[in-house]
C-alpha positions as CSV (number, residue, x, y, z in Angstrom):
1,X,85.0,81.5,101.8
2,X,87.8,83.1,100.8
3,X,88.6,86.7,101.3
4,X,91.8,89.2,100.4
5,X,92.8,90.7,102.9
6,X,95.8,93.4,103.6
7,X,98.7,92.0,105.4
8,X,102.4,93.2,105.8
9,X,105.2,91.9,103.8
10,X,106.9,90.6,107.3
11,X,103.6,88.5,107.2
12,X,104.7,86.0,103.9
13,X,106.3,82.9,105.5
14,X,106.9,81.1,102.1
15,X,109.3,83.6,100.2
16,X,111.9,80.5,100.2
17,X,109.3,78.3,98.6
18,X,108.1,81.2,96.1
19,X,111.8,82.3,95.2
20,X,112.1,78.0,93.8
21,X,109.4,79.2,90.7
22,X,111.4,82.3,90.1
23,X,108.8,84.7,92.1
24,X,110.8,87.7,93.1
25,X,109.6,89.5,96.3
26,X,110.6,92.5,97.4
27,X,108.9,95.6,99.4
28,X,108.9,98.4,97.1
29,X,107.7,102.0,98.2
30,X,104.0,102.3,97.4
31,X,103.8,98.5,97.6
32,X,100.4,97.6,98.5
33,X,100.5,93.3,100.1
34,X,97.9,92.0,100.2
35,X,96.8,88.2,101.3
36,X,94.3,85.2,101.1
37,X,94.2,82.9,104.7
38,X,93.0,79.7,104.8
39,X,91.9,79.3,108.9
40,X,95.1,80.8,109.7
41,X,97.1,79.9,106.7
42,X,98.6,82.4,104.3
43,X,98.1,80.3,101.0
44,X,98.5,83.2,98.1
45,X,99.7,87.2,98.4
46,X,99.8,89.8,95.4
47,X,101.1,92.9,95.3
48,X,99.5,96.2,93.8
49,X,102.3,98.9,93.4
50,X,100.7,102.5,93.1
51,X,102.5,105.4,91.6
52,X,100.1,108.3,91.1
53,X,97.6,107.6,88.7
54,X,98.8,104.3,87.7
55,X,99.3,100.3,89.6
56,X,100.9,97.2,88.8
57,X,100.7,93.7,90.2
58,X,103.7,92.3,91.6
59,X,104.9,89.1,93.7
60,X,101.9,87.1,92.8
61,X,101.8,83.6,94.5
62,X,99.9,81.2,95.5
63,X,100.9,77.8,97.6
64,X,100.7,75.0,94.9
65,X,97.5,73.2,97.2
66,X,95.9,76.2,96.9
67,X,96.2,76.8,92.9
68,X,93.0,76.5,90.5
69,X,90.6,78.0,93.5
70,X,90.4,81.1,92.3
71,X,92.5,83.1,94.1
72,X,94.3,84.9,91.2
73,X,90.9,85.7,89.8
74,X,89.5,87.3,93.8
75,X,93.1,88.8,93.1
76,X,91.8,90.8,90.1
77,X,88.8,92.0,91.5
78,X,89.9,93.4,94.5
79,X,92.2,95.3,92.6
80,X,89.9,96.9,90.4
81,X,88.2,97.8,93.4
82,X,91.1,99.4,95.4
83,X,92.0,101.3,91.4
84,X,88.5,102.4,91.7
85,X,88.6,103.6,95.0
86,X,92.0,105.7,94.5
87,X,90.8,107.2,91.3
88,X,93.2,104.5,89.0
89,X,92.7,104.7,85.7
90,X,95.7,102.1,84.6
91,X,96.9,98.9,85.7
């Protein structure tokens, strides 16, 4: 089953791989990474950039073996969940 969970940017070994399909990463202030593991894999990260009453995704990506499993959508939720929690009204 998957599940997100927070990780450090330090933690995303595929950056290299990700910067090839013209993903930018980088760690802005406020950034939020978080991750989905397969065993111990790290197979897809977002990022949810908060700024006072307001977040953005950023640096989504997901390892191509790993596309079309939902991860994007488990993604979405979990956001609306951490906007929910922090009183977010936008993202």
């Amino acid at each position: 089953m998957m599940k997100v969970n927070k990780i450090d940017f330090e933690d995303i070994n595929f950056i290299k791989e990700a910067k090839k399909e013209r993903v930018t990463f980088d760690n802005p202030k406020n950034a939020n990474w978080f991750g989905i593991y397969d065993d111990d894999k790290l197979v897809s990260v977002y990022c949810l950039v908060i700024s006072k009453n307001k977040a953005r995704f950023k640096s989504n990506y997901t390892i191509p073996a790993f596309r079309k499993r939902g991860c994007l959508a488990l993604f979405i939720q979990h956001s609306k969940i951490i906007c929910k929690k922090n009183n977010i009204k936008e993202i």
